[in-house]
N, CA, C and O atoms as a GROMACS GRO file, in nm:
protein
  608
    1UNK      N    1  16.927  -1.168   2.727
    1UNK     CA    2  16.934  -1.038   2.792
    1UNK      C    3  16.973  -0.930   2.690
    1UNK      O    4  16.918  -0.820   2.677
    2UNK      N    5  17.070  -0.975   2.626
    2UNK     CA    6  17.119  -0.865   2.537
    2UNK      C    7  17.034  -0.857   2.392
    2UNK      O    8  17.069  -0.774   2.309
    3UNK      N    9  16.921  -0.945   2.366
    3UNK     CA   10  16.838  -0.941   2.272
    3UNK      C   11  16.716  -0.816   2.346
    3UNK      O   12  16.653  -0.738   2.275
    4UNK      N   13  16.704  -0.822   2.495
    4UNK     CA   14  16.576  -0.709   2.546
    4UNK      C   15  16.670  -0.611   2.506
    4UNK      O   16  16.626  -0.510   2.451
    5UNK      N   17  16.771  -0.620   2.520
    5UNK     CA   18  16.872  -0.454   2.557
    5UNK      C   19  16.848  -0.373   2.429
    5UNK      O   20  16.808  -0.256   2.423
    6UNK      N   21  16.886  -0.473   2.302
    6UNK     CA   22  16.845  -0.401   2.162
    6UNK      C   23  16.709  -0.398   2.162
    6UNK      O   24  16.672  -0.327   2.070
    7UNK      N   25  16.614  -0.445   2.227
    7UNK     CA   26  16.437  -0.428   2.185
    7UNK      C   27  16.380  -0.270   2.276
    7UNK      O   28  16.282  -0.203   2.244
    8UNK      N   29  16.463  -0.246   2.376
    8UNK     CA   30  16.428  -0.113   2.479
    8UNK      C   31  16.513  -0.046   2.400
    8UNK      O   32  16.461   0.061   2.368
    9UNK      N   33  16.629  -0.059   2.349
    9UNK     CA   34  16.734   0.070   2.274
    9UNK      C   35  16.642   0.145   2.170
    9UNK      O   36  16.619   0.266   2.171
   10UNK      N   37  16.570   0.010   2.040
   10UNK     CA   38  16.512   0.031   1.935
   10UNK      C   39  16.348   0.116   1.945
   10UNK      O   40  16.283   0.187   1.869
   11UNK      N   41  16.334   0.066   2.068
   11UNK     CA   42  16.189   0.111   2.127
   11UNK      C   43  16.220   0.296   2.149
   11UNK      O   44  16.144   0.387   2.115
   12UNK      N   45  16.338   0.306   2.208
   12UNK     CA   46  16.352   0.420   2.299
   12UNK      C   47  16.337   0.558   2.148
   12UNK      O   48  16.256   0.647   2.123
   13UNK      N   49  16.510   0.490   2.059
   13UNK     CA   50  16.513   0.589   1.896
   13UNK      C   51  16.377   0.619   1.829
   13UNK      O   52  16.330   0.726   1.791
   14UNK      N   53  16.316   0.467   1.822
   14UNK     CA   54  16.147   0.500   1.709
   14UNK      C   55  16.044   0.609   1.802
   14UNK      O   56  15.944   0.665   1.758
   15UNK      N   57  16.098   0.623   1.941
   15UNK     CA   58  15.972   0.738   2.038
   15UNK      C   59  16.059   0.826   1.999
   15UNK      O   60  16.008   0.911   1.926
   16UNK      N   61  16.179   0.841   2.022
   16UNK     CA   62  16.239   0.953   2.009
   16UNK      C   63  16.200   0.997   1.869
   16UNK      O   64  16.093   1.053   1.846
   17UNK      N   65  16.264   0.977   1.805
   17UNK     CA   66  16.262   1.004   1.622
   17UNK      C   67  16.119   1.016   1.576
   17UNK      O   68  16.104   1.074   1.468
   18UNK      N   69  16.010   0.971   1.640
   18UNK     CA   70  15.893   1.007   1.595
   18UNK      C   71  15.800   1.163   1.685
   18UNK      O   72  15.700   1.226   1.651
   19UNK      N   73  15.908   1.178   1.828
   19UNK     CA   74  15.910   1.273   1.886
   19UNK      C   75  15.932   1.422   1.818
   19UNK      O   76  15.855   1.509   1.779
   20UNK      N   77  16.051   1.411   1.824
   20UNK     CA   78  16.145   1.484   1.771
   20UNK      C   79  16.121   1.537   1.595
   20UNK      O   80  16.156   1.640   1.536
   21UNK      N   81  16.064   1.443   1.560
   21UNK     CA   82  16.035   1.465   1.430
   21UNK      C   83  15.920   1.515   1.327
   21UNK      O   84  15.920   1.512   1.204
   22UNK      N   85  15.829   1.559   1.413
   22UNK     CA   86  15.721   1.565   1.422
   22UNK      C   87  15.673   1.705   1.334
   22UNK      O   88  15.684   1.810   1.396
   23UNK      N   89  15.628   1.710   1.215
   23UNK     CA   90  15.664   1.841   1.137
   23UNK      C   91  15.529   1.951   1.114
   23UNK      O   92  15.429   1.904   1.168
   24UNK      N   93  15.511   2.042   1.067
   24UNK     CA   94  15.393   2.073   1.050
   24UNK      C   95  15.231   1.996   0.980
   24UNK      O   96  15.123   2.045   0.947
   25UNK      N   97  15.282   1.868   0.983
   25UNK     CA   98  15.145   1.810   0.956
   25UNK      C   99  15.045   1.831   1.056
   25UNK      O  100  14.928   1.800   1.036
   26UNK      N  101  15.083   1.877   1.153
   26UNK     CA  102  14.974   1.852   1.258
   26UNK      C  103  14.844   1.951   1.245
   26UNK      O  104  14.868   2.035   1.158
   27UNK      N  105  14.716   1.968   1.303
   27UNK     CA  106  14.658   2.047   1.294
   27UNK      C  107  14.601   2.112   1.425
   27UNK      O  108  14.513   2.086   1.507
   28UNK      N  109  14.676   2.193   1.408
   28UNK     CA  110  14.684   2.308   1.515
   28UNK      C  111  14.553   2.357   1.564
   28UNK      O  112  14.479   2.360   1.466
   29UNK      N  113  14.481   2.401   1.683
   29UNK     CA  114  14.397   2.465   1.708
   29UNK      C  115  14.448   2.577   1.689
   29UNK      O  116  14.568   2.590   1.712
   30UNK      N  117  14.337   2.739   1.620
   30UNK     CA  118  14.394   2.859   1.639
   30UNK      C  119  14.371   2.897   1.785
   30UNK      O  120  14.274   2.868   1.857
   31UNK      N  121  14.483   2.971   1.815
   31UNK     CA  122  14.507   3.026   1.977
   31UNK      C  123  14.607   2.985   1.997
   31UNK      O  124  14.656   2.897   1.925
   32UNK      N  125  14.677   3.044   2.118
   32UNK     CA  126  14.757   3.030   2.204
   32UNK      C  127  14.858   2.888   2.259
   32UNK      O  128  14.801   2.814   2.339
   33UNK      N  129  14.968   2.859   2.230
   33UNK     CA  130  15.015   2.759   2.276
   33UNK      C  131  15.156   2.786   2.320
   33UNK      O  132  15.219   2.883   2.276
   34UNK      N  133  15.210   2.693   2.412
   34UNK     CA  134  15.378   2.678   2.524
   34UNK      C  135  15.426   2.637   2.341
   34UNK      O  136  15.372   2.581   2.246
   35UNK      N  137  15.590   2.720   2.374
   35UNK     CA  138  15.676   2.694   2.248
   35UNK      C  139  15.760   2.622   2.388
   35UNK      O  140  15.782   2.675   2.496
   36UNK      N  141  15.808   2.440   2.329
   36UNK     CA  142  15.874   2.371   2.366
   36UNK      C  143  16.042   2.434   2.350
   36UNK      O  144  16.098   2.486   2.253
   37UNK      N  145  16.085   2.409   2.468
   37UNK     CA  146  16.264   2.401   2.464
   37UNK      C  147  16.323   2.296   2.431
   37UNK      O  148  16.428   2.288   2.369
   38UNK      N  149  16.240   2.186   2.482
   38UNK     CA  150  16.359   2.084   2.486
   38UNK      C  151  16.301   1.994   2.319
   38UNK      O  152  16.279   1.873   2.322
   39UNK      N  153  16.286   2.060   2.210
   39UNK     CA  154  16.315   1.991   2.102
   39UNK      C  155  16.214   1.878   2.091
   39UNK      O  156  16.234   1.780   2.019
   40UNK      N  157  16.069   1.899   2.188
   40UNK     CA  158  15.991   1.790   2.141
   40UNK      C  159  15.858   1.902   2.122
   40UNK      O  160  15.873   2.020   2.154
   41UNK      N  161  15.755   1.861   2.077
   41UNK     CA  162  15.611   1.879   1.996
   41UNK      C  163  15.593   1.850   1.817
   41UNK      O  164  15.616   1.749   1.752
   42UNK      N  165  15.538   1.995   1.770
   42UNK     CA  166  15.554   1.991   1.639
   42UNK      C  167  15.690   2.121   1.568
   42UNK      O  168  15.686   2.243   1.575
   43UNK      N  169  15.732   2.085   1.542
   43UNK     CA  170  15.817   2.122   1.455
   43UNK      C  171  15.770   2.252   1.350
   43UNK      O  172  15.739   2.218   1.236
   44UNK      N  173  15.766   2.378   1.380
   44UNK     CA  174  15.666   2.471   1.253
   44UNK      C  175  15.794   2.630   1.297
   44UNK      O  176  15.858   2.680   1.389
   45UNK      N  177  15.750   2.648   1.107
   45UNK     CA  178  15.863   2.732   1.129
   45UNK      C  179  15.733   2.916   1.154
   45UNK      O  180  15.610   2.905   1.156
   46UNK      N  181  15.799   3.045   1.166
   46UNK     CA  182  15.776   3.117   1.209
   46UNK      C  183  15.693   3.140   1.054
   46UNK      O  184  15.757   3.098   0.958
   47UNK      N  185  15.539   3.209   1.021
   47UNK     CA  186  15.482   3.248   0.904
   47UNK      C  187  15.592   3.424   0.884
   47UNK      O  188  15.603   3.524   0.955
   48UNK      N  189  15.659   3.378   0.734
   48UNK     CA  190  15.678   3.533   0.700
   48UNK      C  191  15.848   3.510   0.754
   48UNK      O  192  15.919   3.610   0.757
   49UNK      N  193  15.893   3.407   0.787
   49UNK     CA  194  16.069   3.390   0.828
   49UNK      C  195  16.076   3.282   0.861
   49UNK      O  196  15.984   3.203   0.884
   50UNK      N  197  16.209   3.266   0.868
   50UNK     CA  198  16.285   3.141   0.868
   50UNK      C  199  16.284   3.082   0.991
   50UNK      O  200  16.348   2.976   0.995
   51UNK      N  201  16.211   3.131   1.131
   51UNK     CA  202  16.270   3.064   1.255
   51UNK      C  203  16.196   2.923   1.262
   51UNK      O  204  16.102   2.884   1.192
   52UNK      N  205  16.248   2.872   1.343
   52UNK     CA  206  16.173   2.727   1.361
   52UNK      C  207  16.174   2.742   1.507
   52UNK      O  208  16.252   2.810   1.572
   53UNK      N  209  16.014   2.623   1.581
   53UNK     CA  210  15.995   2.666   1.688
   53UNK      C  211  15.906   2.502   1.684
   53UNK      O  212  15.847   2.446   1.592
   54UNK      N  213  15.933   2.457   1.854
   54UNK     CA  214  15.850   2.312   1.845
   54UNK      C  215  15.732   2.354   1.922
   54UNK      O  216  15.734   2.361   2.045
   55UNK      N  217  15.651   2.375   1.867
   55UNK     CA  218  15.524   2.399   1.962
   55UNK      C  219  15.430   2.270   2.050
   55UNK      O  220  15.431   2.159   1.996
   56UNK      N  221  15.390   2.278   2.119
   56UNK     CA  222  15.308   2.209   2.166
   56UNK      C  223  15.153   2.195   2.127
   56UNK      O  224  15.069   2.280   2.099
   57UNK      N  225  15.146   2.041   2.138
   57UNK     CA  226  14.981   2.052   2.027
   57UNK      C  227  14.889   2.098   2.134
   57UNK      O  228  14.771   2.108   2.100
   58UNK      N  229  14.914   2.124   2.238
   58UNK     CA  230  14.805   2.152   2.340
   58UNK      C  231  14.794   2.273   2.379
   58UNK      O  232  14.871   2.321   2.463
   59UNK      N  233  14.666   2.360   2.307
   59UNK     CA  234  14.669   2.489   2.339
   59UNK      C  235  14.660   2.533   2.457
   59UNK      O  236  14.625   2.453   2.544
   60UNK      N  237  14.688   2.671   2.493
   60UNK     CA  238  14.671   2.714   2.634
   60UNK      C  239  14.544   2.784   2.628
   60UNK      O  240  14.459   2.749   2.710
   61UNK      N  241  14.513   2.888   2.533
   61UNK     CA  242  14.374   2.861   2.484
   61UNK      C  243  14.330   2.880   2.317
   61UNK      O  244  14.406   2.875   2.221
   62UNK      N  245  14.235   2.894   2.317
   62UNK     CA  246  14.165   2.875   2.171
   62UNK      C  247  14.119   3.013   2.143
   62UNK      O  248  14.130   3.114   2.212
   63UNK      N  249  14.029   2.982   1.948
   63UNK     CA  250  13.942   3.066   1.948
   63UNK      C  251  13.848   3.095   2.044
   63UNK      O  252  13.815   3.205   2.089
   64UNK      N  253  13.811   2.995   2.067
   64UNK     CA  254  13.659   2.984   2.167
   64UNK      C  255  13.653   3.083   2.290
   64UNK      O  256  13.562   3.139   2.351
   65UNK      N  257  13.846   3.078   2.303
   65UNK     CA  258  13.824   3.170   2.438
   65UNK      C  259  13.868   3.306   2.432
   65UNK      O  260  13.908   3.367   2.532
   66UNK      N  261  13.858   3.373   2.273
   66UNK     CA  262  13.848   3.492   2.285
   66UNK      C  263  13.724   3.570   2.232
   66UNK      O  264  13.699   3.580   2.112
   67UNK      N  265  13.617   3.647   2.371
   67UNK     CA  266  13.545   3.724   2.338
   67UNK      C  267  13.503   3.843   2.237
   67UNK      O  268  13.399   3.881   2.183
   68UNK      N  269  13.722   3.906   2.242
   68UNK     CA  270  13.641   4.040   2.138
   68UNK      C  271  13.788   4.069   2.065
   68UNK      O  272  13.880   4.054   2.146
   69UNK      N  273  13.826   4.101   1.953
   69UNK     CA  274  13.895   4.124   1.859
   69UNK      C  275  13.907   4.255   1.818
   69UNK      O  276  13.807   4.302   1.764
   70UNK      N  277  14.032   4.348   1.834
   70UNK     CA  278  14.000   4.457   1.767
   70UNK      C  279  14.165   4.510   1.712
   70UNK      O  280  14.273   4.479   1.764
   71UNK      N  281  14.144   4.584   1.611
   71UNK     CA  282  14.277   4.584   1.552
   71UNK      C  283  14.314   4.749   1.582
   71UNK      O  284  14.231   4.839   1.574
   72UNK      N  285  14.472   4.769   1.622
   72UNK     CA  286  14.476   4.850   1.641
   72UNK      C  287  14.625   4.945   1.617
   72UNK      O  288  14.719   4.866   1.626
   73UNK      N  289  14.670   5.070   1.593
   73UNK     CA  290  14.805   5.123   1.592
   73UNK      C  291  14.862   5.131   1.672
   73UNK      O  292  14.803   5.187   1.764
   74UNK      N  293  15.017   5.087   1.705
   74UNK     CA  294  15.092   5.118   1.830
   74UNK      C  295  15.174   5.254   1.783
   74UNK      O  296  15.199   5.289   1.667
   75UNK      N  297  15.197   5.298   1.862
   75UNK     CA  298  15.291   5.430   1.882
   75UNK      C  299  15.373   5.415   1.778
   75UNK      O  300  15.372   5.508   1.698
   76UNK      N  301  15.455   5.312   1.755
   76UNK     CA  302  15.568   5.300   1.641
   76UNK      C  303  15.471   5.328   1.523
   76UNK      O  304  15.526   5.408   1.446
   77UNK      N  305  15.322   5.287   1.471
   77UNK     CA  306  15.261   5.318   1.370
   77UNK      C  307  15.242   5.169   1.303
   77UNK      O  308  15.201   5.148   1.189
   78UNK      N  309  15.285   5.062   1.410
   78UNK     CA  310  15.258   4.949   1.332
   78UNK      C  311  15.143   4.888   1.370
   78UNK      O  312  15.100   4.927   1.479
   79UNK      N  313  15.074   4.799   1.314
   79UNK     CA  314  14.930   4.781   1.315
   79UNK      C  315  14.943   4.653   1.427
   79UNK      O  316  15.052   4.596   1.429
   80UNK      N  317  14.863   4.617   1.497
   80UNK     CA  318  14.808   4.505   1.584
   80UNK      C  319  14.688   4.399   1.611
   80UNK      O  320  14.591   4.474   1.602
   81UNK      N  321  14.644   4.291   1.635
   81UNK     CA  322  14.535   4.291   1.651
   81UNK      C  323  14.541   4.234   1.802
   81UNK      O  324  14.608   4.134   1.828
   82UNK      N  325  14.454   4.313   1.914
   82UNK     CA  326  14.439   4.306   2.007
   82UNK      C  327  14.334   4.144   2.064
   82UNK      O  328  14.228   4.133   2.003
   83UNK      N  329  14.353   4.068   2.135
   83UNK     CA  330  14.253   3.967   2.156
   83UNK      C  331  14.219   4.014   2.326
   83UNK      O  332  14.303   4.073   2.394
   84UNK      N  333  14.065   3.974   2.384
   84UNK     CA  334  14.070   3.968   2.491
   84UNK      C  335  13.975   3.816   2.506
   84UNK      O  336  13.886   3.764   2.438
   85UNK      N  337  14.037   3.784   2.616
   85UNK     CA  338  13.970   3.662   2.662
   85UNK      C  339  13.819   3.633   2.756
   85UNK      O  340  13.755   3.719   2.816
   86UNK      N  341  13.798   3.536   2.750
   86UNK     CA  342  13.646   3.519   2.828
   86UNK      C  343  13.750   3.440   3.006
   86UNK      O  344  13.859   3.388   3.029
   87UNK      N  345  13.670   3.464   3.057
   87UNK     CA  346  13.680   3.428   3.222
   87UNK      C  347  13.800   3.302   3.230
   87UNK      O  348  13.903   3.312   3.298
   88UNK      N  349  13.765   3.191   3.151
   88UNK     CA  350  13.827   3.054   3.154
   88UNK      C  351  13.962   3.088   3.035
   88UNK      O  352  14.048   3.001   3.050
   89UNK      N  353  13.986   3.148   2.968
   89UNK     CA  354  14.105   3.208   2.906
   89UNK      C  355  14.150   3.324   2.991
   89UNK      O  356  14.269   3.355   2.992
   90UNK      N  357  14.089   3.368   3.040
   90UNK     CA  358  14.217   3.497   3.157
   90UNK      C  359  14.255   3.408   3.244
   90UNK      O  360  14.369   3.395   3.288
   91UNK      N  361  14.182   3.359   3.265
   91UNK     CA  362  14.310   3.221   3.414
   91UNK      C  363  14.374   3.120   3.351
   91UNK      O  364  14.469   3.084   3.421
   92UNK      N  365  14.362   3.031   3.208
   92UNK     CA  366  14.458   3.019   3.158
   92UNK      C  367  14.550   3.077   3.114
   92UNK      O  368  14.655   3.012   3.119
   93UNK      N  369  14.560   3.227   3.048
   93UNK     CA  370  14.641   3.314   2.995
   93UNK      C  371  14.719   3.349   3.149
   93UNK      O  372  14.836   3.316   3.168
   94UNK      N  373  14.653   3.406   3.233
   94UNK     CA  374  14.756   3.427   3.356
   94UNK      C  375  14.839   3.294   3.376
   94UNK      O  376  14.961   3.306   3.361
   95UNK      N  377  14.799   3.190   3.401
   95UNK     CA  378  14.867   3.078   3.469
   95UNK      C  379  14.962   3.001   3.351
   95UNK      O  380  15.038   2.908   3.377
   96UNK      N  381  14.942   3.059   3.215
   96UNK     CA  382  15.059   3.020   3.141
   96UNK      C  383  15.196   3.116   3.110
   96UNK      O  384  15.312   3.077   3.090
   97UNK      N  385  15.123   3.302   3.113
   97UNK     CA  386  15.222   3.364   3.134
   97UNK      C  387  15.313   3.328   3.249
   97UNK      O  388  15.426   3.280   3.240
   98UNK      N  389  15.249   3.358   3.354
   98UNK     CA  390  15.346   3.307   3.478
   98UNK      C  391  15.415   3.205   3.461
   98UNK      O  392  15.533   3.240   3.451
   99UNK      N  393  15.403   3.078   3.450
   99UNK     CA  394  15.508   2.966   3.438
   99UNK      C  395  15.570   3.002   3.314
   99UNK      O  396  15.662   2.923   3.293
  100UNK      N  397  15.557   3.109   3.202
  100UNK     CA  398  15.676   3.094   3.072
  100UNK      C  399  15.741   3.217   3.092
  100UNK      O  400  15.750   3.273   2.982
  101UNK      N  401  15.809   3.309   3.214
  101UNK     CA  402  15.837   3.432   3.227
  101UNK      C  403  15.958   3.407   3.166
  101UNK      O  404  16.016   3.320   3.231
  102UNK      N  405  16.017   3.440   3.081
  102UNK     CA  406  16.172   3.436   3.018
  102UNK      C  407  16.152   3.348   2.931
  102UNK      O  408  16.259   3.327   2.873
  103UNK      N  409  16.036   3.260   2.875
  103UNK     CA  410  16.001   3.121   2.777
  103UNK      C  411  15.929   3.230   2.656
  103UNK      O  412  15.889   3.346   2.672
  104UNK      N  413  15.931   3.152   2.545
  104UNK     CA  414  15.830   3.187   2.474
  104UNK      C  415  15.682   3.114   2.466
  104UNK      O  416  15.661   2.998   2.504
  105UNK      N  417  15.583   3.206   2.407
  105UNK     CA  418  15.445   3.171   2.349
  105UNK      C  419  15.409   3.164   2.241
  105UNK      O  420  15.478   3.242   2.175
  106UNK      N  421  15.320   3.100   2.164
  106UNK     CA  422  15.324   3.098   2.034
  106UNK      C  423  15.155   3.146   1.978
  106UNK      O  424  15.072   3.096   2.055
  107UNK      N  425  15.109   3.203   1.900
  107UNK     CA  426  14.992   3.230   1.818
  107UNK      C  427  14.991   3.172   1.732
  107UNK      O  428  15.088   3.199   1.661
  108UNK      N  429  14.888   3.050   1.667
  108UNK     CA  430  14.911   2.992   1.617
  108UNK      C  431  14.755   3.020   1.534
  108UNK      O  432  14.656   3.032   1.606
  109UNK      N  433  14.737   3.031   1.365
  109UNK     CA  434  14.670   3.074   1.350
  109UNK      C  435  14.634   2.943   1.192
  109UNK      O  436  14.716   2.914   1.105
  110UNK      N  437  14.531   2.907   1.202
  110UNK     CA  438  14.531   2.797   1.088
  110UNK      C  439  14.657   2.701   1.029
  110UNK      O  440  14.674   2.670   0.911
  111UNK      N  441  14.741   2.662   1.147
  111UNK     CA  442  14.826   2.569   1.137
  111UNK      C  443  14.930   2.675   1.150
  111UNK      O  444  15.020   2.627   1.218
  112UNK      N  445  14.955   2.786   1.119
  112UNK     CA  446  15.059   2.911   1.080
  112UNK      C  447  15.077   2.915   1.231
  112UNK      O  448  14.978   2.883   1.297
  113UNK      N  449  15.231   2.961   1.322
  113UNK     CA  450  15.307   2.988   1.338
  113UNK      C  451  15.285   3.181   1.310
  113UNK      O  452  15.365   3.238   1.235
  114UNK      N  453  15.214   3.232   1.354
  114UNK     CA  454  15.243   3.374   1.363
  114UNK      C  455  15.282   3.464   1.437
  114UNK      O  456  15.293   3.564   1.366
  115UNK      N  457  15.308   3.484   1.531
  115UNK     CA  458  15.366   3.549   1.649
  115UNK      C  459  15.454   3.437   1.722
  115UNK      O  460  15.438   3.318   1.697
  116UNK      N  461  15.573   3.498   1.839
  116UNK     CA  462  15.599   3.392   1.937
  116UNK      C  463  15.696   3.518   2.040
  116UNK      O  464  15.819   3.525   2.042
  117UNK      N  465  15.598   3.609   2.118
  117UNK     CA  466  15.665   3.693   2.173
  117UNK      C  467  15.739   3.606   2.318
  117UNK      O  468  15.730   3.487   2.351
  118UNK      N  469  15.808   3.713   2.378
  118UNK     CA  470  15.901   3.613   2.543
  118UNK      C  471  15.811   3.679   2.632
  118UNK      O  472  15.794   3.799   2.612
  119UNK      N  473  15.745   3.620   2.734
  119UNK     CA  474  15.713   3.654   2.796
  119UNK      C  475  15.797   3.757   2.897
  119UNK      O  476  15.915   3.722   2.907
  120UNK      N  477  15.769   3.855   2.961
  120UNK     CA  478  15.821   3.891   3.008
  120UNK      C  479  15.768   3.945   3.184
  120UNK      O  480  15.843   4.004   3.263
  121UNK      N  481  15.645   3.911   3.207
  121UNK     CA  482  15.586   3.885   3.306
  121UNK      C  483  15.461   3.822   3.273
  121UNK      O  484  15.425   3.793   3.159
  122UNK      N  485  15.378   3.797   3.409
  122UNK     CA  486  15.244   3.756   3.436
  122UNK      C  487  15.131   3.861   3.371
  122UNK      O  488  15.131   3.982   3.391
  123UNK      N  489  15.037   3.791   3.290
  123UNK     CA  490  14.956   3.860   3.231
  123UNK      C  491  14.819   3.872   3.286
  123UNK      O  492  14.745   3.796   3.224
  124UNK      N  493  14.747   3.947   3.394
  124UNK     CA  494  14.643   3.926   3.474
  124UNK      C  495  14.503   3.998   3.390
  124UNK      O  496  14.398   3.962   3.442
  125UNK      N  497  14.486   4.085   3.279
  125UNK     CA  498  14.390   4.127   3.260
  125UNK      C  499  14.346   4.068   3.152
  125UNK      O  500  14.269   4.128   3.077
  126UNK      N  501  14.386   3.952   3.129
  126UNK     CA  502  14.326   3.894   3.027
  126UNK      C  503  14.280   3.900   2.866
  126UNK      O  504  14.185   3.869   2.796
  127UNK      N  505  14.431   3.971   2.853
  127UNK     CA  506  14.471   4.051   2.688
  127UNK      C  507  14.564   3.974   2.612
  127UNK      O  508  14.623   3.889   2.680
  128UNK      N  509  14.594   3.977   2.496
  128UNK     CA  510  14.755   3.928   2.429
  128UNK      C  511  14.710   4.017   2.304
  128UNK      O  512  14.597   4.051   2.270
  129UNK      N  513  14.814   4.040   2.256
  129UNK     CA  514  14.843   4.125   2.123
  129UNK      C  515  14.944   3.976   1.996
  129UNK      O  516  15.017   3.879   2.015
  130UNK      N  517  14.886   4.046   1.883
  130UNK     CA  518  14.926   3.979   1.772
  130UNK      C  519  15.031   4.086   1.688
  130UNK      O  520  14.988   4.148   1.591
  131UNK      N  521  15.146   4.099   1.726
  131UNK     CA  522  15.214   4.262   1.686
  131UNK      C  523  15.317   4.254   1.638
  131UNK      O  524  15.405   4.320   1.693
  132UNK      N  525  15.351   4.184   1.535
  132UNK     CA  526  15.489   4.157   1.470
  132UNK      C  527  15.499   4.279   1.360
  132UNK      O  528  15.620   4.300   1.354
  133UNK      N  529  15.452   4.344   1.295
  133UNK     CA  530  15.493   4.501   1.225
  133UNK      C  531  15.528   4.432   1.048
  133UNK      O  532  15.578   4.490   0.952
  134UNK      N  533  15.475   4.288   1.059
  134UNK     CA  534  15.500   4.268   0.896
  134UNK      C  535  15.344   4.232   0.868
  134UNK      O  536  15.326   4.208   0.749
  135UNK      N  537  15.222   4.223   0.952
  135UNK     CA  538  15.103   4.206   0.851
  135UNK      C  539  15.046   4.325   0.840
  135UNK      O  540  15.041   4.406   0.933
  136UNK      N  541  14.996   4.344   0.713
  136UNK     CA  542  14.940   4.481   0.705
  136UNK      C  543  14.788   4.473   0.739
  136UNK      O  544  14.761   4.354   0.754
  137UNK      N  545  14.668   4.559   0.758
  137UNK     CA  546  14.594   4.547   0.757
  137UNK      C  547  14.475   4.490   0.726
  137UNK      O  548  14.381   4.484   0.805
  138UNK      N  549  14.471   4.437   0.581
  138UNK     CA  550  14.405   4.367   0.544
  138UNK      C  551  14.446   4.221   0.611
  138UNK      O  552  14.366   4.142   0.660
  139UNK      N  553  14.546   4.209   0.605
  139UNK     CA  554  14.608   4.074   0.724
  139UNK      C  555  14.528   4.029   0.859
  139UNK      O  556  14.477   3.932   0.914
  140UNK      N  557  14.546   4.123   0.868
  140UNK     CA  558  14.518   4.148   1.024
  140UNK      C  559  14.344   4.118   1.030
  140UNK      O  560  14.282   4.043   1.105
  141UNK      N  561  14.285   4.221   0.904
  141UNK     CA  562  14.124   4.226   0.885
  141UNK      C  563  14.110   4.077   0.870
  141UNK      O  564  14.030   4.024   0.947
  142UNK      N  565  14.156   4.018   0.807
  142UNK     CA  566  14.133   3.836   0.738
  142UNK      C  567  14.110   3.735   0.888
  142UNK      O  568  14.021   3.659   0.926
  143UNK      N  569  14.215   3.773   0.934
  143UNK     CA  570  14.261   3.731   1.027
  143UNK      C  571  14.146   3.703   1.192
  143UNK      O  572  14.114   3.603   1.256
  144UNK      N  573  14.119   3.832   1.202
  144UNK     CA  574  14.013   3.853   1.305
  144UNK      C  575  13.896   3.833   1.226
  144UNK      O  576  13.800   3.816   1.300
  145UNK      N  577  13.861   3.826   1.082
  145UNK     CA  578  13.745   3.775   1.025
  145UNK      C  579  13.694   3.590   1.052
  145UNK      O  580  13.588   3.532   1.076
  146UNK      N  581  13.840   3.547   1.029
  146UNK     CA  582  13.870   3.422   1.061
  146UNK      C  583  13.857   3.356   1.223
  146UNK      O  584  13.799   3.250   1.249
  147UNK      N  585  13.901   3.413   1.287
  147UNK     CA  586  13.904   3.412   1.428
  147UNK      C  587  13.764   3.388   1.493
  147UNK      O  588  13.727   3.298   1.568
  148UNK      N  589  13.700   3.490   1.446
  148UNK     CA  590  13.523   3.563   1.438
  148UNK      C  591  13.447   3.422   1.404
  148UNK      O  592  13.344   3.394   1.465
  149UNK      N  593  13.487   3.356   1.332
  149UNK     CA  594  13.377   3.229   1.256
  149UNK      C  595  13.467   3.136   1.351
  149UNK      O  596  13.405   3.030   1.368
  150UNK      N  597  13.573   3.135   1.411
  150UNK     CA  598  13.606   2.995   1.473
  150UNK      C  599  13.532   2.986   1.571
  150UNK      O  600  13.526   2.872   1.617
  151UNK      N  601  13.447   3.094   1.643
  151UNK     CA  602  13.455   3.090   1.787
  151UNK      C  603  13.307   3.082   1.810
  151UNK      O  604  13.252   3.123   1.913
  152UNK      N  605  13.232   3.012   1.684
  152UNK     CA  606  13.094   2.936   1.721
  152UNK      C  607  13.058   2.752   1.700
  152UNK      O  608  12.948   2.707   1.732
   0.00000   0.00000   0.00000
């Protein structure tokens, strides 16, 4: 009995520890993904700072599901790039804002960790912004150039 007890203990640490441990090797779809709380997915720190964040390998959506890209200035003067989604990404984008209202989201862009705003309500028109105020333009241009070729 006490030989199963150590074989379920040892079983339980190697899921855990291979859980838990899980680092940016993974390869990310670009788009949209749930940033984990409870300390399980992949492990990737923020592009451009130090935060660390466990994302989930399962996007909420992809390139595929954004139709149109356009970069743009906010009032503060910092640059953005705007995404809008196709039909099957606005009802995922709504139905993931809603369940993460006070959670974060993550943009995840060639394995990179680039954005991870808090939601702060339900998102129904089928938009998200990329707006952190440290890529400059040409960033941003690369970026939606990149985006542009994923999404055939």
């Amino acid at each position: 009995m006490l030989k199963y007890l150590y074989l379920i203990v040892f079983l339980f640490l190697s899921l855990n520890l291979t859980v838990f441990s899980q680092e940016s090797s993974a390869n990310l779809k670009t788009g949209w993904s749930y940033v984990n709380d409870n300390n399980t997915g992949y492990k990737m720190k923020l592009d451009k700072d130090s935060a660390l964040y466990f994302i989930n390998p399962s996007p909420i959506v992809t390139s595929k599901n954004i139709k149109s890209l356009s970069i743009y200035q906010a009032a503060n003067g910092k640059k953005g790039l705007l995404m809008e989604f196709d039909s099957e990404g606005t009802e995922a984008w709504r139905l993931a804002t809603r369940r993460s209202i006070g959670s974060y989201l993550a943009f995840i862009f060639i394995n990179l960790v680039l954005y991870v705003p808090k939601v702060n309500s339900e998102i129904t028109g089928g938009v998200a912004v990329l707006e952190r105020g440290n890529y400059l333009q040409q960033d941003l241009e690369k970026i939606r150039r990149q985006i542009e070729k994923e999404r055939f």
